[in-house]
C-alpha positions as CSV (number, residue, x, y, z in Angstrom):
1,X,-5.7,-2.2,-24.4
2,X,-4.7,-5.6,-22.8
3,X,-1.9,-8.0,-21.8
4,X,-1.8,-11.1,-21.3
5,X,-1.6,-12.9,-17.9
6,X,1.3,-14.7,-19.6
7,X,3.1,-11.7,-20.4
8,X,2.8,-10.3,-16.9
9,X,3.5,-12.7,-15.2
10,X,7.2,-13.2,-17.1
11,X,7.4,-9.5,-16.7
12,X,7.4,-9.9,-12.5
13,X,9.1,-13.4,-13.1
14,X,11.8,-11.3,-14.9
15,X,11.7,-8.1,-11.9
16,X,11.9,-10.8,-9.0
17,X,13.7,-14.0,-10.6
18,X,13.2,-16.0,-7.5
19,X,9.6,-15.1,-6.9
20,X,6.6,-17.4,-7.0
21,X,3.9,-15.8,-9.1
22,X,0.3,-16.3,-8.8
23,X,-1.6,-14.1,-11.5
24,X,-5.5,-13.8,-11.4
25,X,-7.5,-12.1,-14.1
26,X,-10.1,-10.5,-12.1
27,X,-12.5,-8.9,-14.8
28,X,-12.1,-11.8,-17.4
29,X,-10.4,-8.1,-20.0
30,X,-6.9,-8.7,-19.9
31,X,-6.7,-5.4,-17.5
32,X,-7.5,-5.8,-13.9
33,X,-5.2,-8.3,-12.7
34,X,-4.3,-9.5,-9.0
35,X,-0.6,-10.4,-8.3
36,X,0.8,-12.4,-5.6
37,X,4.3,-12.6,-5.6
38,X,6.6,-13.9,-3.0
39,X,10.0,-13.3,-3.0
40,X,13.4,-12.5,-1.2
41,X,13.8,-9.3,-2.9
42,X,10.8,-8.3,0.2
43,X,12.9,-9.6,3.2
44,X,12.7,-6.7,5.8
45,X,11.0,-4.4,3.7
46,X,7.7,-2.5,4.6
47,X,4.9,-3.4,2.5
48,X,4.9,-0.1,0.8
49,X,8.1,-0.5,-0.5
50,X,7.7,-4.3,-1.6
51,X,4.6,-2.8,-3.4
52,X,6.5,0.1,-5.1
53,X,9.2,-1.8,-6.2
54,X,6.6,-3.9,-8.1
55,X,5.4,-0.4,-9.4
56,X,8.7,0.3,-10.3
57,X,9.3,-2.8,-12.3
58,X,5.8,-2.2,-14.2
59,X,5.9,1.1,-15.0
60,X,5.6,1.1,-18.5
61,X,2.7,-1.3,-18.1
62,X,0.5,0.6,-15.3
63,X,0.5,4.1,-17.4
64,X,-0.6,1.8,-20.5
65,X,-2.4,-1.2,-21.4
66,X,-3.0,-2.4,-17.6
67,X,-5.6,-0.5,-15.7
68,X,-5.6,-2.1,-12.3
69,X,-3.2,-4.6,-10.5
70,X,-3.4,-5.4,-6.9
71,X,-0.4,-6.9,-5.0
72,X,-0.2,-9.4,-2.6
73,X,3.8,-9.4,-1.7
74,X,5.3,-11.6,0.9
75,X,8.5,-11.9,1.5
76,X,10.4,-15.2,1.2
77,X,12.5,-16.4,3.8
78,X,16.0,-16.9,3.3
C-alpha cells in the first residue's frame, strides 16, 4: 500500500496547523517518505519528543500503508 505525498502532508499540516511542511518521496513508491516540519508545537521540546508527537499524529498511517518516514523537526520561534 501507498499514500500520497498530498495526503501526508495535509495529515501533519492538520497535527501541526502552523507548521511548514516539506515532504520528499524518497523511493519514487508512495512509502518511504522524508518530513521536515517546523513548527511551534516543538518550542523547548527534545527532539525525541518533537519526533514522537509526529508518531503520535501518524499512527494509523505508520502501522499501515507508510513503511518509512524520517523527520526533520525544528521548532519555530515564537
Amino acid at each position: 500500500m501507498a499514500i500520497a505525498q498530498s495526503d501526508l502532508q495535509a495529515r501533519i499540516e492538520a497535527a501541526f496547523p502552523d507548521a511548514e511542511v516539506t515532504i520528499t518521496d524518497l523511493a519514487g513508491d508512495g512509502d518511504h517518505y522524508k518530513a521536515r516540519i517546523v513548527s511551534a508545537a516543538f518550542n523547548g521540546l527534545a527532539r525525541v519528543r518533537q519526533h514522537q508527537l509526529v508518531n503520535r499524529a501518524l499512527a494509523d498511517l505508520l502501522s499501515g500503508p507508510l513503511h518509512a518516514l524520517a523527520l526533520e523537526t525544528v521548532a519555530k520561534d515564537a
